[in-house]
N, CA, C and O of each residue as an XYZ file, in Angstrom:
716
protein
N     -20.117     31.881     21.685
C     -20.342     31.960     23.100
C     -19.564     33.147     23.668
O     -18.334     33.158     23.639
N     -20.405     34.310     24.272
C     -19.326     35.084     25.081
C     -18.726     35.005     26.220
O     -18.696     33.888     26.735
N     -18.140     36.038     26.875
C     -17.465     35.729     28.019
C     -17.133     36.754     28.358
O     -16.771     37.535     27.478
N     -17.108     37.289     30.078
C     -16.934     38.248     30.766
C     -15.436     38.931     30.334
O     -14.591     38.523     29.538
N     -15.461     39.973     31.073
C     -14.080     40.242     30.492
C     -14.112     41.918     31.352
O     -14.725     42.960     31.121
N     -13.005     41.448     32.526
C     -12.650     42.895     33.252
C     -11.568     43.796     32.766
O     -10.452     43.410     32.416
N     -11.961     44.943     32.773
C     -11.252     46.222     32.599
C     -10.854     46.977     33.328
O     -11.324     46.918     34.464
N      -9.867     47.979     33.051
C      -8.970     48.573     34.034
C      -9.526     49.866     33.089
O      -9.469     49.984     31.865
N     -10.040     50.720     34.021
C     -10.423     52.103     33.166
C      -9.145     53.228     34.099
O      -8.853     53.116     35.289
N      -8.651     54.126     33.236
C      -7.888     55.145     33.936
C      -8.053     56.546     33.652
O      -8.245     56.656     32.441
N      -8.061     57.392     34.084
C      -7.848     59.271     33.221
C      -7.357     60.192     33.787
O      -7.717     60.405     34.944
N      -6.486     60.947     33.238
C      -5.984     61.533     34.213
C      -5.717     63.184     33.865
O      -5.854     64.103     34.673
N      -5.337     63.296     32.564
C      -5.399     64.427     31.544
C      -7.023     65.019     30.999
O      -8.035     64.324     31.087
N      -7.006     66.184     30.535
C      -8.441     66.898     30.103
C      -9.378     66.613     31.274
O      -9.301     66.886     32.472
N     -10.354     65.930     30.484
C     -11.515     65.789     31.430
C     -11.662     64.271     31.646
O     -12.344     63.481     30.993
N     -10.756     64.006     32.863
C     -10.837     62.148     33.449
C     -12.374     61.541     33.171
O     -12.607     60.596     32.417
N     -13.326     62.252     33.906
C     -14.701     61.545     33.978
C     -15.263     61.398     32.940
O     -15.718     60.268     32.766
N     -15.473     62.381     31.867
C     -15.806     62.480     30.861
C     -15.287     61.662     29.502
O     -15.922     60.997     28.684
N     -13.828     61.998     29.604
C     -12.711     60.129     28.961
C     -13.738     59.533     29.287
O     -14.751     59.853     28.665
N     -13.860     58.504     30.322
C     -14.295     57.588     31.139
C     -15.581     57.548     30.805
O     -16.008     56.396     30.725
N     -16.449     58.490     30.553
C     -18.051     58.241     30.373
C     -18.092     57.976     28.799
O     -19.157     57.456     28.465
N     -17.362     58.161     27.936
C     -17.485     58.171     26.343
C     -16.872     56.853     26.345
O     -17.626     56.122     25.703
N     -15.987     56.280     26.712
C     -15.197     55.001     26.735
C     -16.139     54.464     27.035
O     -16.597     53.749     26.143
N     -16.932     54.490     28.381
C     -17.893     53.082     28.642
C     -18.701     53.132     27.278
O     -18.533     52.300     26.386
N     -19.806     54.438     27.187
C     -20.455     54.173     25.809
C     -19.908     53.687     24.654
O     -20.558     52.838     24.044
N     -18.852     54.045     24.224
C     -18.323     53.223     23.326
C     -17.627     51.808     23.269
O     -17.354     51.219     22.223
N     -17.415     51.412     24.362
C     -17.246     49.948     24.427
C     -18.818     49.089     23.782
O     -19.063     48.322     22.851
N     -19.762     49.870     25.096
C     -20.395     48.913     24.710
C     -21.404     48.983     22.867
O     -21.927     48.088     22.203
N     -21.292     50.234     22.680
C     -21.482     50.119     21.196
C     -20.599     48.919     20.097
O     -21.022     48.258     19.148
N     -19.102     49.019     20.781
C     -18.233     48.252     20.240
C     -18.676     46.236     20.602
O     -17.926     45.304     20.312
N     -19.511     46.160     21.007
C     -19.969     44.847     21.891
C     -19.470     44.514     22.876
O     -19.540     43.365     23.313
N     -18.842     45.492     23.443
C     -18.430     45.197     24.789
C     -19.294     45.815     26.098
O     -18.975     46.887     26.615
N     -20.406     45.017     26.558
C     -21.311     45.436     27.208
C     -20.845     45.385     28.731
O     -20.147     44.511     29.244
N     -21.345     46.429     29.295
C     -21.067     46.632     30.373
C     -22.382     45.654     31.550
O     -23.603     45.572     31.413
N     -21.617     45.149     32.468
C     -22.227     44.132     33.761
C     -22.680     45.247     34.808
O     -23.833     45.612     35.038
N     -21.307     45.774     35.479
C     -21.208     46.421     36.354
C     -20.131     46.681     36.476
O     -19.276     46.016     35.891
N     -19.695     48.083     37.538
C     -18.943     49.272     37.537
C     -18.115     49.480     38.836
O     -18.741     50.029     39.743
N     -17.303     49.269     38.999
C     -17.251     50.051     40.217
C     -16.954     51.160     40.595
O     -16.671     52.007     39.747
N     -16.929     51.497     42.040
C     -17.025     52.988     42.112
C     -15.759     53.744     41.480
O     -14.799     53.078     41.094
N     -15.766     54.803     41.405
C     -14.863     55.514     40.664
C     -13.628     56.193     41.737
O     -13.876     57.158     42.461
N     -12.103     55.420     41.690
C     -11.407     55.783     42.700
C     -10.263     56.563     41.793
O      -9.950     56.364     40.619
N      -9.584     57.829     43.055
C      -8.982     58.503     42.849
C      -7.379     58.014     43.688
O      -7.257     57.630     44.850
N      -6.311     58.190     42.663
C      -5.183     57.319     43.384
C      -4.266     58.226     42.593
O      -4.480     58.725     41.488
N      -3.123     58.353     43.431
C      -1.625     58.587     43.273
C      -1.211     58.731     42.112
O      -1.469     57.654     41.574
N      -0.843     59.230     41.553
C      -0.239     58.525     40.129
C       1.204     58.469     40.458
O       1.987     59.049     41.209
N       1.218     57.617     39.663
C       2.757     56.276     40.078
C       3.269     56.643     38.922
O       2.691     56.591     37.837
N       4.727     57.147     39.200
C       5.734     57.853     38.176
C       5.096     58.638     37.208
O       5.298     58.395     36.019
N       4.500     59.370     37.487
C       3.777     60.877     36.494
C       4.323     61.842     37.524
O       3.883     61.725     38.668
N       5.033     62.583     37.327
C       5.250     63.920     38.133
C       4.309     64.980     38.284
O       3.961     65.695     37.344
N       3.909     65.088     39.407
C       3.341     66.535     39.615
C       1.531     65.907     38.996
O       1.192     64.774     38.653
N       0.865     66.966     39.054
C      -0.869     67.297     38.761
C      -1.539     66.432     39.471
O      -1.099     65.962     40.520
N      -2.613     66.153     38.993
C      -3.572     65.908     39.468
C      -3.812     64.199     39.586
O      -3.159     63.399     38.916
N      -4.569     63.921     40.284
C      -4.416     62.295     40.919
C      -5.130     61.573     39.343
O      -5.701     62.056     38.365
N      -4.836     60.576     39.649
C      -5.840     59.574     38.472
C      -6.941     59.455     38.846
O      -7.204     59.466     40.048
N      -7.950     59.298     37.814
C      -9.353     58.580     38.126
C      -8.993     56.817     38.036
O      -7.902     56.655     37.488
N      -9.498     55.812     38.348
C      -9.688     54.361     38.077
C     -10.736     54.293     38.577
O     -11.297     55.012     39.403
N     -11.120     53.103     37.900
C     -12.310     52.235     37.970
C     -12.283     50.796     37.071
O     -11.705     50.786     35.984
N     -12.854     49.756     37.525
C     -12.813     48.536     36.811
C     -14.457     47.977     36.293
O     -15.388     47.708     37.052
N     -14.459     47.930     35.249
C     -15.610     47.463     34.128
C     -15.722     46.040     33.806
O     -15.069     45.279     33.094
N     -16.887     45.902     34.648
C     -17.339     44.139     34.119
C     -17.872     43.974     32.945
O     -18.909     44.636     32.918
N     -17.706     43.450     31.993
C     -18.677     43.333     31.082
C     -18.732     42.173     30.445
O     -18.262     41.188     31.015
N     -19.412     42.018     28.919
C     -19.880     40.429     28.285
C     -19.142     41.019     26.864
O     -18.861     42.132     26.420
N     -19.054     40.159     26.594
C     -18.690     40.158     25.151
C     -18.238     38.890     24.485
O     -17.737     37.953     25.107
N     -18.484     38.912     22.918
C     -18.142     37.999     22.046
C     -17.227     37.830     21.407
O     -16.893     36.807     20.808
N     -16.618     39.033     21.480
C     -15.509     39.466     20.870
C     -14.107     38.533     21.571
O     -14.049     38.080     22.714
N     -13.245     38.450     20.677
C     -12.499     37.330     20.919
C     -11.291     38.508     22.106
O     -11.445     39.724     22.224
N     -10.218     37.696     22.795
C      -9.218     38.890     23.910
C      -8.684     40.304     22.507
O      -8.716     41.530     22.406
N      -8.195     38.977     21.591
C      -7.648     40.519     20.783
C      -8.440     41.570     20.433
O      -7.996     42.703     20.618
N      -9.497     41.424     19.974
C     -10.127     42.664     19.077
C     -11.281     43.368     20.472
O     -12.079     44.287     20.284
N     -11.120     42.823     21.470
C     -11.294     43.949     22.784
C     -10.320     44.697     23.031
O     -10.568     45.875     23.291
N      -8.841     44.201     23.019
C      -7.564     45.265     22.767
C      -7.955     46.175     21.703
O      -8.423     47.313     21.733
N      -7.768     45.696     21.128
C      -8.145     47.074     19.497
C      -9.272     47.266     20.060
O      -8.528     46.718     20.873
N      -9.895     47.389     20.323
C     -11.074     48.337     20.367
C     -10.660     49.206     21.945
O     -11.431     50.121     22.233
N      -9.681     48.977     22.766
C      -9.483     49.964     23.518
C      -8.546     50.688     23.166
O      -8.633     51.913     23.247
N      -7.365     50.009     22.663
C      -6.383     50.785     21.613
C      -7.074     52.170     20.698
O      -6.510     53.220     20.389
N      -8.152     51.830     20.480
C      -8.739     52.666     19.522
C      -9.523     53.866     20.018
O      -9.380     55.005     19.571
N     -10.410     53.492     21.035
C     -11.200     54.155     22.339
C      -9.784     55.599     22.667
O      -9.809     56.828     22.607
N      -8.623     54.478     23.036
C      -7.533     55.690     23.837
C      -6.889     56.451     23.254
O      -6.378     57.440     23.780
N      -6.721     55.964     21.345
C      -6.222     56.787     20.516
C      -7.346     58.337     20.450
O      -6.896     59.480     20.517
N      -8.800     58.002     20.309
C      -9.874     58.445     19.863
C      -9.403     59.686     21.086
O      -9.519     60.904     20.947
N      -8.996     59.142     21.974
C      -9.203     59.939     22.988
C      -8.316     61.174     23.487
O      -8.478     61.951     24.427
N      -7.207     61.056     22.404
C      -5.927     61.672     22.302
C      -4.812     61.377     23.039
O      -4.007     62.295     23.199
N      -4.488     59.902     23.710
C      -3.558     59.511     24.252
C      -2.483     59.057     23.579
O      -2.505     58.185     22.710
N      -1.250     59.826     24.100
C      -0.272     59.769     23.255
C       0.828     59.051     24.328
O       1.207     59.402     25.445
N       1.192     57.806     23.420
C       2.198     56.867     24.249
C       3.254     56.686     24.167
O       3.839     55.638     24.442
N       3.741     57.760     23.740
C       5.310     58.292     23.143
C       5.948     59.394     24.552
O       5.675     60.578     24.358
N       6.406     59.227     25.326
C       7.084     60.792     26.032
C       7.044     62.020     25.524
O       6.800     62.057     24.318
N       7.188     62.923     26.002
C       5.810     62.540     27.780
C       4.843     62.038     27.022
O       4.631     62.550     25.923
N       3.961     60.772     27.545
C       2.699     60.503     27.867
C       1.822     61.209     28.076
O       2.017     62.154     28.840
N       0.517     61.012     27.471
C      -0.257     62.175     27.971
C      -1.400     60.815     27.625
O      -1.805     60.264     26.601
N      -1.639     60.654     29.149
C      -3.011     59.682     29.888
C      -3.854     60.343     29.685
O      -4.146     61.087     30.621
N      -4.707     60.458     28.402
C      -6.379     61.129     28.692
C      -7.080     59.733     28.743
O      -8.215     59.859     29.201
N      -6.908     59.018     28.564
C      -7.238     57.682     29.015
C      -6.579     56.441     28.806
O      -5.837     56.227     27.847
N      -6.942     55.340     30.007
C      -5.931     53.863     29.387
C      -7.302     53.022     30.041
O      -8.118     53.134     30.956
N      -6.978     52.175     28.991
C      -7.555     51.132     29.307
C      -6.897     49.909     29.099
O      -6.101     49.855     28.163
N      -7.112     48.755     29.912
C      -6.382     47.675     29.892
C      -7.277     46.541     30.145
O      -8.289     46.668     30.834
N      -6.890     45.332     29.552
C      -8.144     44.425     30.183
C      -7.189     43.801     30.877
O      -6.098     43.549     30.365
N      -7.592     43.382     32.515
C      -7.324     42.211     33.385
C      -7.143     41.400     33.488
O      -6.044     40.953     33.816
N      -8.659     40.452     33.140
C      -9.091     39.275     32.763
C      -9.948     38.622     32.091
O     -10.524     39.639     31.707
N     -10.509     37.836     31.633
C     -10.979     37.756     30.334
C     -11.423     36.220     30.198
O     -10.528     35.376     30.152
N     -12.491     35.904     30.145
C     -13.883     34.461     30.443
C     -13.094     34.012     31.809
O     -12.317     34.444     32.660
N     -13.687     33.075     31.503
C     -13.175     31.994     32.967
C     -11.612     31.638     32.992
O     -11.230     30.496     32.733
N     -10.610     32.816     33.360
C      -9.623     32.199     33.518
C      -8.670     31.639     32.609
O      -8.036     30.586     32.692
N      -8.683     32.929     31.325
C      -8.389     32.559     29.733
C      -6.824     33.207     30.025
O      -6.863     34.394     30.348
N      -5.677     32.698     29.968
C      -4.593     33.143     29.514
C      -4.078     33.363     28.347
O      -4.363     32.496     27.521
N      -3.342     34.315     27.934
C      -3.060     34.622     26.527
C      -1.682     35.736     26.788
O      -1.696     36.837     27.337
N      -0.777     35.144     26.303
C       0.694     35.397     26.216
C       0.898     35.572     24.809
O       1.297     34.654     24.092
N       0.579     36.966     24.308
C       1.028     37.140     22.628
C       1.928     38.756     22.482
O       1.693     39.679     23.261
N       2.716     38.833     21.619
C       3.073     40.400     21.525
C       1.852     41.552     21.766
O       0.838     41.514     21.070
N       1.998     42.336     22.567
C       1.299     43.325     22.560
C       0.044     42.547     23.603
O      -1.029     43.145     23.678
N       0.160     41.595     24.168
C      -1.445     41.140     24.686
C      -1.043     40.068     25.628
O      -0.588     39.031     25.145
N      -1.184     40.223     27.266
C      -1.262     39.612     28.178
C      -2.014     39.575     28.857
O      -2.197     40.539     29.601
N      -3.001     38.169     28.943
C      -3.989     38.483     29.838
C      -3.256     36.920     30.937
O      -2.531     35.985     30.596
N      -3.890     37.282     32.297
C      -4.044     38.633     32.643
C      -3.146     39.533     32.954
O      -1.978     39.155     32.865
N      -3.324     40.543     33.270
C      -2.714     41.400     33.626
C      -1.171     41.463     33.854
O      -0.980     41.857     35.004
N      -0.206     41.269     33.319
C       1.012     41.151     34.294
C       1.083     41.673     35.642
O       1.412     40.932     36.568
N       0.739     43.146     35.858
C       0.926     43.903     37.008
C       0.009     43.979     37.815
O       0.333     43.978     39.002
N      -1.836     44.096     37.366
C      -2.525     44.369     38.453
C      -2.616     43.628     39.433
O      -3.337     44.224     40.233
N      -2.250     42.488     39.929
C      -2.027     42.281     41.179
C      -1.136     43.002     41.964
O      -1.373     42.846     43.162
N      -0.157     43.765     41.717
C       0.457     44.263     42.719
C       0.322     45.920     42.449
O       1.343     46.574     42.665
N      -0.862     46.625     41.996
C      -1.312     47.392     41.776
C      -2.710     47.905     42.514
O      -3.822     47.669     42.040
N      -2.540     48.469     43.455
C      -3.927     48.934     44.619
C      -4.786     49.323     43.742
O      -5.869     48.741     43.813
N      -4.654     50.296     42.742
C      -5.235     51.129     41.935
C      -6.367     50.301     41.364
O      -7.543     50.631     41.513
N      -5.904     48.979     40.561
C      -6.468     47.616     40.274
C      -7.114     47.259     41.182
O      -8.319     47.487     41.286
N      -6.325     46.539     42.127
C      -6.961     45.809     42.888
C      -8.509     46.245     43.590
O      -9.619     45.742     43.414
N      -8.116     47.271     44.359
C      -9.339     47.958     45.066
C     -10.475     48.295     43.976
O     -11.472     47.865     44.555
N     -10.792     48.661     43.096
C     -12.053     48.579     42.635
C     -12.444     46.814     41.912
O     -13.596     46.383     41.967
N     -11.670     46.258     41.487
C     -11.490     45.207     41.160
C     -12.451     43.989     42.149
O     -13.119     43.025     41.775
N     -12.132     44.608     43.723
C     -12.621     43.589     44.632
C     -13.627     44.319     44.880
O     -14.405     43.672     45.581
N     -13.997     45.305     44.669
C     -15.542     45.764     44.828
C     -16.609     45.378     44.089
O     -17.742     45.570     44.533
N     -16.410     44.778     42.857
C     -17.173     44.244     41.841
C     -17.169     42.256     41.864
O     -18.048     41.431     41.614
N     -16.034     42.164     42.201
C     -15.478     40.871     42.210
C     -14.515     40.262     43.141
O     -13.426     39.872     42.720
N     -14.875     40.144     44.496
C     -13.811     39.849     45.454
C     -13.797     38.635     44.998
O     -13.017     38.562     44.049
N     -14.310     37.632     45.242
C     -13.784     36.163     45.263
C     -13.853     36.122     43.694
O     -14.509     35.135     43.360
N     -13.455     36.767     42.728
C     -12.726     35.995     41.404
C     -11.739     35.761     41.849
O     -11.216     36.626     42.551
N     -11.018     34.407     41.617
C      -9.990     34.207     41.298
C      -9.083     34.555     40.395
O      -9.670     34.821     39.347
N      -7.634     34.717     40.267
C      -6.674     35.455     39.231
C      -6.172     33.648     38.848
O      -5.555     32.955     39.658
N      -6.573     33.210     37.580
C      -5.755     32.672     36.821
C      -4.552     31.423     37.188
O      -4.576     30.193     37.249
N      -3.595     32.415     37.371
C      -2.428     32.097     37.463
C      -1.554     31.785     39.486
O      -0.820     30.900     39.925
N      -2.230     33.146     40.179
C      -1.463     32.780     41.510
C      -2.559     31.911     41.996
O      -2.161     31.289     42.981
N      -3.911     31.595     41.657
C      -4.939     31.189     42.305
C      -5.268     31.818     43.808
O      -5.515     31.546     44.983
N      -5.174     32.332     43.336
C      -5.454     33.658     44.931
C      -6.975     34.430     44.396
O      -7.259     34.289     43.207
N      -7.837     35.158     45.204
C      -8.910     35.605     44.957
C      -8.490     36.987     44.900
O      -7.435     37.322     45.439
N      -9.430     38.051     44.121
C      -8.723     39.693     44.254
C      -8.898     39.766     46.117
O      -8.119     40.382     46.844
N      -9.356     39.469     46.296
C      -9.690     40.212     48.039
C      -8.295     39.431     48.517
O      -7.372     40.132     48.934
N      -8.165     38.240     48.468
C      -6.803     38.094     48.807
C      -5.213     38.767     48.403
O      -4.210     38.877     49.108
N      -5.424     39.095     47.184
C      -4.590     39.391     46.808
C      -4.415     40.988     46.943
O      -3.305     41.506     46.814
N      -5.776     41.864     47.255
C      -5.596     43.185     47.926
C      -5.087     43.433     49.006
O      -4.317     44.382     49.154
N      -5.426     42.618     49.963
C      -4.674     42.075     51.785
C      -3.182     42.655     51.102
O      -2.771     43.814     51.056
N      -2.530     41.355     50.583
C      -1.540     41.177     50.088
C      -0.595     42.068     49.828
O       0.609     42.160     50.066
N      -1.635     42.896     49.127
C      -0.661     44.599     48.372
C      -0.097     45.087     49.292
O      -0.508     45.264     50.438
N       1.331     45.446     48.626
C       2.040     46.592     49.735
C       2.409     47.686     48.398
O       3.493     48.262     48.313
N       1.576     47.800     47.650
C       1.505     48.673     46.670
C       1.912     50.027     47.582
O       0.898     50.418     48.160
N       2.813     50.673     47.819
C       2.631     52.059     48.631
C       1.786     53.599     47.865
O       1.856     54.745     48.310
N       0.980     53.102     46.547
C       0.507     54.315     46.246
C      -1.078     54.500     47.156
O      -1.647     53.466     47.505
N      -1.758     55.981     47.518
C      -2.702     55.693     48.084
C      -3.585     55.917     47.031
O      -3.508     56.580     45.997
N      -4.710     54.992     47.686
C      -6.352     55.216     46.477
C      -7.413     55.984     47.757
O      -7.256     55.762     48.957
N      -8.362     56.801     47.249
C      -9.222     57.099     47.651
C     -10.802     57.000     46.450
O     -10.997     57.249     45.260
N     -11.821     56.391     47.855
C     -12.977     56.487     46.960
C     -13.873     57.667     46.174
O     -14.011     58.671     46.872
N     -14.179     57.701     45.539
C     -14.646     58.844     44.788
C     -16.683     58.558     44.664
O     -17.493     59.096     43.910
N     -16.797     57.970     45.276
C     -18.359     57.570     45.004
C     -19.379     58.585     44.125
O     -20.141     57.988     43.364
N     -19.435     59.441     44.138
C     -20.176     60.533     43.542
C     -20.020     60.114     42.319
O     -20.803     59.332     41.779
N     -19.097     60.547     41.828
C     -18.546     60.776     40.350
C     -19.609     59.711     39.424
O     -20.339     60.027     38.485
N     -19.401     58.313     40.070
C     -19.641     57.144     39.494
C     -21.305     57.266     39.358
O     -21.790     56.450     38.574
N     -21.982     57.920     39.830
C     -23.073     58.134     39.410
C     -23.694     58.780     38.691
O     -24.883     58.613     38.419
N     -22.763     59.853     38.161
C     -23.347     60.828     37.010
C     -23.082     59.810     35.807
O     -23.035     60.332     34.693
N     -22.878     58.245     35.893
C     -22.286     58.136     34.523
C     -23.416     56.932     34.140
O     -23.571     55.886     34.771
N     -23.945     57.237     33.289
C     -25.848     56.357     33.053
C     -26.609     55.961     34.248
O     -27.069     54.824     34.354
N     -26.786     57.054     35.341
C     -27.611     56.629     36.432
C     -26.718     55.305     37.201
O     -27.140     54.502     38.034
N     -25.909     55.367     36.842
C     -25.423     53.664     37.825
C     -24.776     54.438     39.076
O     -23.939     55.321     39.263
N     -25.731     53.518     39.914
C     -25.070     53.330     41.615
C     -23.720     52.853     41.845
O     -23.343     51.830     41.273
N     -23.027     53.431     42.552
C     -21.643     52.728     42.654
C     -21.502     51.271     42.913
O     -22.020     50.969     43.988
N     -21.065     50.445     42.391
C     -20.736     49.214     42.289
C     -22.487     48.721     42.041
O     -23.069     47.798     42.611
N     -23.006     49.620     41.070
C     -24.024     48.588     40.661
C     -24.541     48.282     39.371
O     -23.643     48.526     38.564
N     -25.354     47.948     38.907
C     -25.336     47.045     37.803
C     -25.683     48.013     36.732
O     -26.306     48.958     37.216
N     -25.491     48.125     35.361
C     -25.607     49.430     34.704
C     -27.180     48.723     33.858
O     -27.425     47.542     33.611
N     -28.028     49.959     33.576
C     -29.076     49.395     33.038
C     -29.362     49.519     32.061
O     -28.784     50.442     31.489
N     -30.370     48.739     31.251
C     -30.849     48.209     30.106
C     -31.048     49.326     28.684
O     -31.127     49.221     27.460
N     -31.063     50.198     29.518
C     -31.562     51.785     28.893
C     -30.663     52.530     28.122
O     -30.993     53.631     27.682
């Protein structure tokens, strides 16, 4: 039986959009099929000095694949991608999963779902509630739209709508297709 399972897409090094457009294809080659997208936001980057803003965006998708081996397969996506997680960092992409079926917790080395931080993360949150306001998070039982109110995250996000459409014809925050 599968089960949904949200993602935290990021890029910020080389070519952000392009990270980001090979990652979705390869997830879902990996069986991690994509639902829907949201739009593609541009935000602050939080303790990176200096350049250029981040891309984010959050990825609905299905899969069968059990929480771990969706980690490895983004682990693998971000290695592929030349992200190096040693100092300096060099973000050509991150991916993180959120949340994962109905409300599945999982506390293991290397693997917390959900999220420890994206609740108090705008970056998260805001595309997060564009795809999924009334999910509930798990653990505070709060909905993302509540829990965006909430944020006093001080980094700013801005929407990027364009972007999100050069990437398989999908409309911002809409459903990616069959094709």
């Amino acid at each position: 039986m599968g089960h949904d399972v949200y993602l935290a897409m990021g890029a910020r090094e080389g070519e952000p959009l392009l990270q980001m457009r090979r990652a979705l294809l390869s997830l879902e080659r990996g069986s991690v099929v994509p639902i829907a997208v949201s739009s593609l936001w541009e935000t602050e980057p939080v303790g990176i000095p200096d350049g250029p803003p981040v891309l984010n965006a959050v990825l609905r998708a299905y899969t069968e694949l059990s929480p771990e081996a969706v980690m490895d397969l983004c682990r693998r996506l971000e290695d592929e991608a030349g992200r190096v997680r040693t100092p300096p960092e060099r973000r050509t992409l991150d991916l993180d999963i959120l949340l994962y079926g109905d409300g599945r917790i999982v506390n293991e080395p290397g693997l917390i779902i959900p999220h420890p931080r994206f609740h108090r993360r705008r970056f998260n949150l805001a595309p997060l509630a564009e795809i999924a306001p009334d999910l509930l998070h798990p653990v505070l039982g709060l909905t993302i739209r509540e829990l965006l109110v909430r944020c006093d995250d001080p980094a700013w996000v801005r929407v990027r709508l364009a972007d999100w459409a050069q990437l398989r014809g999908v409309p911002p925050s809409g459903k990616i297709s069959a094709s």
